[in-house]
C-alpha positions as CSV (number, residue, x, y, z in Angstrom):
1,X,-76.0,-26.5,47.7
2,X,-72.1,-26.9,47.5
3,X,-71.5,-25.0,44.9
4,X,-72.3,-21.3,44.5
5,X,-71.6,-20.1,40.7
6,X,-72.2,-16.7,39.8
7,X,-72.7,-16.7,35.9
8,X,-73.0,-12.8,34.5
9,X,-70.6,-10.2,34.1
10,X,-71.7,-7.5,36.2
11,X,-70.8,-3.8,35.2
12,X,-71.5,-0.8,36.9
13,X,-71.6,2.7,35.3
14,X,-71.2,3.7,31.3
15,X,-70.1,0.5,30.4
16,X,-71.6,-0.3,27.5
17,X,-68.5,0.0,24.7
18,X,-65.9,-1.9,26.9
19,X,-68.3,-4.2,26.8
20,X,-69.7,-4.4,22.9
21,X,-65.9,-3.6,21.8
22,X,-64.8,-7.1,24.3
23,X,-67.2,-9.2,22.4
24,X,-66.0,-7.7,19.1
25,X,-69.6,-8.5,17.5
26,X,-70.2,-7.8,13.4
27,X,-74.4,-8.0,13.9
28,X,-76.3,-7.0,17.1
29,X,-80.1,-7.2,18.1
30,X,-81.8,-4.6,20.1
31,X,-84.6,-6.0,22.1
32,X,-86.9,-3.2,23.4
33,X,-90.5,-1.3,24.1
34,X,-91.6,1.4,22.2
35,X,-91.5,3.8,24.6
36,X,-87.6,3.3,25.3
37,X,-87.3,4.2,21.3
38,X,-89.8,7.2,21.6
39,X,-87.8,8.8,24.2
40,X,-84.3,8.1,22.7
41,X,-82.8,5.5,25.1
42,X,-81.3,3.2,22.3
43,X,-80.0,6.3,20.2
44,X,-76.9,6.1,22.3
45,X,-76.2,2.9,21.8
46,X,-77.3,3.0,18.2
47,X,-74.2,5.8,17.6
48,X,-72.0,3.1,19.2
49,X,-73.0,0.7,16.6
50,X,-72.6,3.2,13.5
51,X,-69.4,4.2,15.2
52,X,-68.3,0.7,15.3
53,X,-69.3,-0.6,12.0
54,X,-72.1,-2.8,13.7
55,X,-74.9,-4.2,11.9
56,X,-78.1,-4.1,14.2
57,X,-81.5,-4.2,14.0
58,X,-84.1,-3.1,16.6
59,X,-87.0,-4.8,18.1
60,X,-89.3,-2.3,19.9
61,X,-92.7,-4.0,20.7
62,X,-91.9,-5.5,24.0
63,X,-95.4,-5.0,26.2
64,X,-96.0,-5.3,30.1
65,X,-96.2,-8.5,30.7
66,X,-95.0,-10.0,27.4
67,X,-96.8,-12.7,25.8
68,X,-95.0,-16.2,24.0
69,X,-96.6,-13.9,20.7
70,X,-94.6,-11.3,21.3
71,X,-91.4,-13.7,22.2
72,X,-92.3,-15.7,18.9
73,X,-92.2,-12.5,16.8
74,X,-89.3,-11.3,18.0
75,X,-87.6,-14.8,17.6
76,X,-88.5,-15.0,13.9
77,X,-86.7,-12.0,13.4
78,X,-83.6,-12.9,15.5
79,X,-83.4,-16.4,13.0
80,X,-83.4,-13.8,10.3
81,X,-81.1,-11.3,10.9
82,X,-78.9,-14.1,13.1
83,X,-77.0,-11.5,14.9
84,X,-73.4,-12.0,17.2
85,X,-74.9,-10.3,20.0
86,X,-78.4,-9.4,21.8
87,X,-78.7,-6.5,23.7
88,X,-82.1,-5.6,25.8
89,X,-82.9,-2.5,27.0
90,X,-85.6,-1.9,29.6
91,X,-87.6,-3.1,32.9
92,X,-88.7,-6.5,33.5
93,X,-90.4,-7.3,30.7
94,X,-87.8,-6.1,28.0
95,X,-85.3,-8.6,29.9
96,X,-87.6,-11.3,30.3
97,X,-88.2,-11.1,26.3
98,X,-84.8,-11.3,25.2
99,X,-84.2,-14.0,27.0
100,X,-86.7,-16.1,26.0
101,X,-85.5,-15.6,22.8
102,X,-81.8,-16.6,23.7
103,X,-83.6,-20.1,25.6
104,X,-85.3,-20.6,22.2
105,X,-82.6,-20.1,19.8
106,X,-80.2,-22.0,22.2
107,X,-82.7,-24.8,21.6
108,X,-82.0,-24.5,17.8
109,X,-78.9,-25.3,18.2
110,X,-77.5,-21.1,18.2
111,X,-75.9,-19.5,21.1
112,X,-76.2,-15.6,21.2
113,X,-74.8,-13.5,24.0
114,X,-76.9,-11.3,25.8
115,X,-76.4,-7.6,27.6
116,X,-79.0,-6.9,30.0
117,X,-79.3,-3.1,30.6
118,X,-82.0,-2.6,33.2
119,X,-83.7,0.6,32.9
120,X,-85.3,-0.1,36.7
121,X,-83.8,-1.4,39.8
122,X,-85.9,-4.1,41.0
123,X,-86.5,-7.5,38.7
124,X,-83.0,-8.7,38.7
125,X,-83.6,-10.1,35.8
126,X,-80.2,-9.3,34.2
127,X,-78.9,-12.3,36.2
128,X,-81.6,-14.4,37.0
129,X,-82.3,-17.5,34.7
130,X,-86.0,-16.8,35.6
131,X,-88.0,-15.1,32.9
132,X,-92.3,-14.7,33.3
133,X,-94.3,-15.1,30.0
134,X,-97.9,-14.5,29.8
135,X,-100.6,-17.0,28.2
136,X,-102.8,-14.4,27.4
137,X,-105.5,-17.0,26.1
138,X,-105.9,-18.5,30.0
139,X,-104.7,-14.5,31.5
140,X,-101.8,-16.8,32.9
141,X,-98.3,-15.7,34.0
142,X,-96.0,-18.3,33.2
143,X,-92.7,-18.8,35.3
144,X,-90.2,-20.2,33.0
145,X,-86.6,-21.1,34.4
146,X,-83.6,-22.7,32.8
147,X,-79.9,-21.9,33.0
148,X,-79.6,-21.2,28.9
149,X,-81.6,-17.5,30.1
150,X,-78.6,-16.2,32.0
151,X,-77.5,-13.2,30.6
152,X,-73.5,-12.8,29.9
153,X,-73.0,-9.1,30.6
154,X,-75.3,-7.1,32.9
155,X,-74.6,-3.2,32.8
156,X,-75.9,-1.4,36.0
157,X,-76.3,2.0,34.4
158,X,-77.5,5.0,36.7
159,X,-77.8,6.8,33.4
160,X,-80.6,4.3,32.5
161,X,-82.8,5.2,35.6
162,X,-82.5,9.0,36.3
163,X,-85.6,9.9,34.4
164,X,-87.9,7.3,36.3
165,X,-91.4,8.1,37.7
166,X,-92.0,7.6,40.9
167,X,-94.4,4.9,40.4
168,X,-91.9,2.8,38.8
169,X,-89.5,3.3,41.5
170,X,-91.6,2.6,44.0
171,X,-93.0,-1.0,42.1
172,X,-90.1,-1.8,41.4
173,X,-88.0,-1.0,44.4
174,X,-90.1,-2.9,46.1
175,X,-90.2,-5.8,44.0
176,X,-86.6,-5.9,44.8
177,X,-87.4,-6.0,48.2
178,X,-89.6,-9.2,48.2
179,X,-87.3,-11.0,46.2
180,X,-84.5,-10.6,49.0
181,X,-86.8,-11.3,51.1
182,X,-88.5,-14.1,49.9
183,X,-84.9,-15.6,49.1
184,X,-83.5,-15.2,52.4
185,X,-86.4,-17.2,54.0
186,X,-87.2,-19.8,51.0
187,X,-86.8,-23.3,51.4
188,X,-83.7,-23.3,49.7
189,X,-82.1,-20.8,51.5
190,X,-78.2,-21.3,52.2
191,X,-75.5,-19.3,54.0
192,X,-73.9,-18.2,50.3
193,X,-77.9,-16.8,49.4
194,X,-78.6,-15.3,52.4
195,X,-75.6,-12.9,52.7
196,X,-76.4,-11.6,49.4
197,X,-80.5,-11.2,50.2
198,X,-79.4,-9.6,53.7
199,X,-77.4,-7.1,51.7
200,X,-80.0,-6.2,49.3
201,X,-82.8,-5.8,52.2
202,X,-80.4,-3.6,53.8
203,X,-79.7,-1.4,51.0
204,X,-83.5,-1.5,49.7
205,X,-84.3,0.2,53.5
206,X,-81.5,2.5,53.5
207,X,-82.2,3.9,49.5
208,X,-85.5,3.3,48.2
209,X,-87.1,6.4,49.9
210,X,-84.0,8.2,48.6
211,X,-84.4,7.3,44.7
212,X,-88.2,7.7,44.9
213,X,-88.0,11.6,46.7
214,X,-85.5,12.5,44.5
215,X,-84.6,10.3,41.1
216,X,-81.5,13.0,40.8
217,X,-79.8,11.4,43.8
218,X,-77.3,9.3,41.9
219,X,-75.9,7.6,44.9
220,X,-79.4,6.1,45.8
221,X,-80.2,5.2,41.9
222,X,-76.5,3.1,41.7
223,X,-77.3,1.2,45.3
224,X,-80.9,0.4,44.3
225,X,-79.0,-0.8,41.1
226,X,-76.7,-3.0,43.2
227,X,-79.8,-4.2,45.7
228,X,-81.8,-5.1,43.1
229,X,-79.2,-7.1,40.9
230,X,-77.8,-9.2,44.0
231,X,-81.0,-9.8,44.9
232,X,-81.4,-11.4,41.8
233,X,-78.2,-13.1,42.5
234,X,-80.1,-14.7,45.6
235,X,-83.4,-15.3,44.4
236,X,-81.4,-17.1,41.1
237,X,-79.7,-19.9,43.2
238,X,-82.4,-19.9,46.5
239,X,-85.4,-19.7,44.5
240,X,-89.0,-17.1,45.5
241,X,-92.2,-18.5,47.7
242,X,-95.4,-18.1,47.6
243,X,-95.4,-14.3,47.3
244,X,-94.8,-14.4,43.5
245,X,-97.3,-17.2,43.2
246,X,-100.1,-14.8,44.4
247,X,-98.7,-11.9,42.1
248,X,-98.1,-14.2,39.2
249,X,-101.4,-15.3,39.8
250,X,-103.0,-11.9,40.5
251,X,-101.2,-10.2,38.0
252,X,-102.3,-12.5,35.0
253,X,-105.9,-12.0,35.6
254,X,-106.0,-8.3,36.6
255,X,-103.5,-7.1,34.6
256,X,-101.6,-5.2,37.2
257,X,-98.0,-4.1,38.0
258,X,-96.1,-7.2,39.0
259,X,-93.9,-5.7,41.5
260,X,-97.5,-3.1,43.0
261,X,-99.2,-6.4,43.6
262,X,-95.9,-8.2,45.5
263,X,-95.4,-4.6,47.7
264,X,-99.3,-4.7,48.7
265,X,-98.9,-8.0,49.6
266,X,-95.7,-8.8,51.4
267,X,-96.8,-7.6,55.2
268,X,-99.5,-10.6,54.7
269,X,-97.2,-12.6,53.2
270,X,-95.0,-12.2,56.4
271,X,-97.7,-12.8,58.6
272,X,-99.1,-16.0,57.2
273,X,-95.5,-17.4,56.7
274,X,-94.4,-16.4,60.7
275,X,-96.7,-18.6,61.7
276,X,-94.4,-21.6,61.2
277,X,-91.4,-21.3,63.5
278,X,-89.0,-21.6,61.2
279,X,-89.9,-19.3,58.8
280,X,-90.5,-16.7,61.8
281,X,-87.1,-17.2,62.7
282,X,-85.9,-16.3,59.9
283,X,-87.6,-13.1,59.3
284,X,-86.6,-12.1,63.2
285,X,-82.9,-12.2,62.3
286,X,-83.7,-9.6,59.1
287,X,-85.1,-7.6,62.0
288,X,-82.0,-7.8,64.5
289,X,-79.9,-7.3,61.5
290,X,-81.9,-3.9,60.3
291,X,-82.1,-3.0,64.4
292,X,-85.9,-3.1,64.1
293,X,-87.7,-4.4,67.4
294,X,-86.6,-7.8,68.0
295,X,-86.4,-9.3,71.8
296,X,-88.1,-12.3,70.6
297,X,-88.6,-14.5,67.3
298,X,-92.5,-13.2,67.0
299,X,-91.6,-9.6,67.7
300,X,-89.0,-9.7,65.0
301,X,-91.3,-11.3,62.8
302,X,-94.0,-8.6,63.1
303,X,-91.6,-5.6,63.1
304,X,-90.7,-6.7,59.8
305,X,-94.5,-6.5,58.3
306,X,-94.5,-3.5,59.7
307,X,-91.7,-2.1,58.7
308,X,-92.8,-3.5,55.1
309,X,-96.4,-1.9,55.5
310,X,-94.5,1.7,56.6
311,X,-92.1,1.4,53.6
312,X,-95.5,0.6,51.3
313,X,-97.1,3.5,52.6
314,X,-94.2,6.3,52.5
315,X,-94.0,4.7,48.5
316,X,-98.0,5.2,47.6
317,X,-98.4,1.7,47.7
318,X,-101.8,0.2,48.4
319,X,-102.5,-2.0,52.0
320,X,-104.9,-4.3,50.4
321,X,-105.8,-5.8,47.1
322,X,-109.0,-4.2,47.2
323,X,-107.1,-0.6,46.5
324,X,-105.5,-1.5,43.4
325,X,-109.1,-0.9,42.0
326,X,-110.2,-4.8,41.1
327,X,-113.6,-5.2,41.4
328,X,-114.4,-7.1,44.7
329,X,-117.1,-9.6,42.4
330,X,-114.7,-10.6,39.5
331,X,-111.5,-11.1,42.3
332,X,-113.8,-13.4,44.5
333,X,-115.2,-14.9,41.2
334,X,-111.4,-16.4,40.1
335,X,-110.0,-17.4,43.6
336,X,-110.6,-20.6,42.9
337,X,-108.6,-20.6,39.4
338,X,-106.0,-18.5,40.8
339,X,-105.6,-20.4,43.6
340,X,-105.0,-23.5,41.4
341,X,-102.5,-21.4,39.4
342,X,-100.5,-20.5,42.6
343,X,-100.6,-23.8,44.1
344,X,-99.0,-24.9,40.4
345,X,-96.4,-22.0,40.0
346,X,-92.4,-23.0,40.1
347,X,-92.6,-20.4,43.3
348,X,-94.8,-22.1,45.7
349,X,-92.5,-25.6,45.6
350,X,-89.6,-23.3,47.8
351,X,-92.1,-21.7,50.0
352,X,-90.8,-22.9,53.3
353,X,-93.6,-23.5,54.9
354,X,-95.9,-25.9,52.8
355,X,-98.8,-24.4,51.7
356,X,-102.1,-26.8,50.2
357,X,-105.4,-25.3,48.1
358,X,-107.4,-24.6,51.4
359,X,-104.5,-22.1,52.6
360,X,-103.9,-20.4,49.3
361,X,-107.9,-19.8,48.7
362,X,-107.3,-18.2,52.5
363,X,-104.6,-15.8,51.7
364,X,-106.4,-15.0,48.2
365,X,-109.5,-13.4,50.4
366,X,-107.3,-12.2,52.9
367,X,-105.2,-9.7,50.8
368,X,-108.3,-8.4,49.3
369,X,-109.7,-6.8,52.1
């Protein structure tokens, strides 16, 4: 790659008016979950709206894991109202929604900015041009990518993630973790890519315990912020492996938490992956970086499953599949489908070591038990 671009305005801390008053917007479009209007997060920026003679309209019925329904709602509404700006408020799948919509109307021929406030630290969606969609017909997740999804503005709020249960920090925050991760060792890797996934691992290990022991440590909520949005940054122009592809694929069957299932399985993940040089390499020089036992490539490579499998268990996480309570006879029923799936998914092509059916139906029994 010779050219390294870094497309969103990044903000960090109570940002939000410099931000709505530089794009000087008449109409704006709230893209949301119901919760996140139960519990008050958009009144704020609502009263910036009214205070600002903004016309909005609110679109709460984002779900986990969203489906193209959902998206396709939400789109009809956006053609409707046909605002300046979108704003999305939320995790993962609150992102992911809104820009869907902002690819699709793009395609009509509109372009609408977007602010991304993430209210976790761990997707990076609010710079990524990645967004995952569920076919809920197939239980599919869908990996969509195109640079129309890019978000303008991204605001790294700490006020947005101080009320945060512990299990969402710690699916998250680890989340964030596998995409550095997976970035740093991908196919695609690149010295540009790689200092930005090096920072994030570094700040993930030094602040994840931090935010998830105590959610009133500012400090710790701002640098998971910052880990988790320049790991996007890394993921965006490196691309993911075949990590995701086993979540994606796990996820869209099972129904569970996309960044629980890429936590449980990253030690494996490791493992499988050390055992091409290259790759092993590559997670020995994470090792030497974070001063973990390193004297040579295989020890680094281990001490960094390790280190992963320690961090998992300190965060509640689960060791194996198995513990994320999916019964043994329906998982071993759909390996073969979801093996198919992974082999298919936009992740698996920058896996750097190449991967066929046989291994993947492997690695689908292994992280089960």
């Amino acid at each position: 790659m010779k050219i390294f671009e870094v497309n969103t305005n990044v903000y960090v801390g109570d940002k939000f008016d410099e931000v709505i008053s530089k794009i000087k917007a008449k109409k704006a479009f709230i893209v949301t979950d119901s919760v996140m209007s139960k519990i008050g997060m958009t009144k704020k920026f609502e009263n910036i709206f009214k205070q600002k003679n903004i016309d909005y309209r609110i679109f709460n019925e984002v779900e986990v894991d969203p489906a193209f329904e959902i998206v396709s709602k939400a789109l009809n509404k956006v053609i409707d109202f046909l605002p300046d700006v979108m704003v999305a408020i939320g995790g993962g799948s609150s992102l992911d929604t809104a820009k869907s919509i902002k690819y699709f109307v793009k395609k009509s021929g509109l372009s609408i900015p977007l602010i991304a406030l993430p209210t976790t630290s761990g997707t990076g969606s609010e710079v990524s041009s990645y967004a995952v969609l569920t076919d809920k017909k197939n239980n599919v997740k869908i990996p969509l990518k195109d640079n129309e999804m890019i978000p303008e503005y991204a605001i790294l709020d700490p006020g947005l993630t101080k009320t945060l249960p512990k299990s969402v920090v710690a699916d998250s925050g680890i989340d964030a973790l596998t995409h550095a991760i997976e970035s740093y060792t991908c196919k695609e890797a690149n010295f540009y890519t790689q200092i930005y996934a090096l920072s994030a691992i570094r700040l993930i290990f030094k602040n994840l315990l931090r935010m998830y022991r105590d959610i009133k440590d500012e400090e710790a909520r701002i640098e998971m912020a910052r880990a988790s949005c320049i790991a996007g940054f890394a993921f965006e122009k490196s691309g993911l492996g075949i990590n995701h592809s086993i979540a994606h694929a796990v996820g869209g069957k099972f129904h569970i938490a996309h960044g629980k299932i890429n936590g449980t399985i990253l030690p494996y993940i490791i493992r499988f992956n050390s055992e091409d040089k290259t790759t092993a390499q590559r997670y020995y020089e994470i090792s030497k970086d974070l001063g973990f036992p390193a004297n040579n490539i295989e020890e680094g490579a281990e001490s960094l499953a390790v280190a992963v499998e320690v961090l998992n268990k300190n965060l509640g996480l689960p060791n194996c599949v198995k513990n994320l309570a999916i019964d043994e006879e329906k998982y071993f029923n759909e390996i073969d489908t979801m093996s198919k799936s992974a082999l298919e998914d936009i992740c698996t092509s920058g896996n750097v070591r190449e991967v066929n059916l046989k291994d993947l139906k492997k690695l689908f029994e292994k992280v089960y038990r």
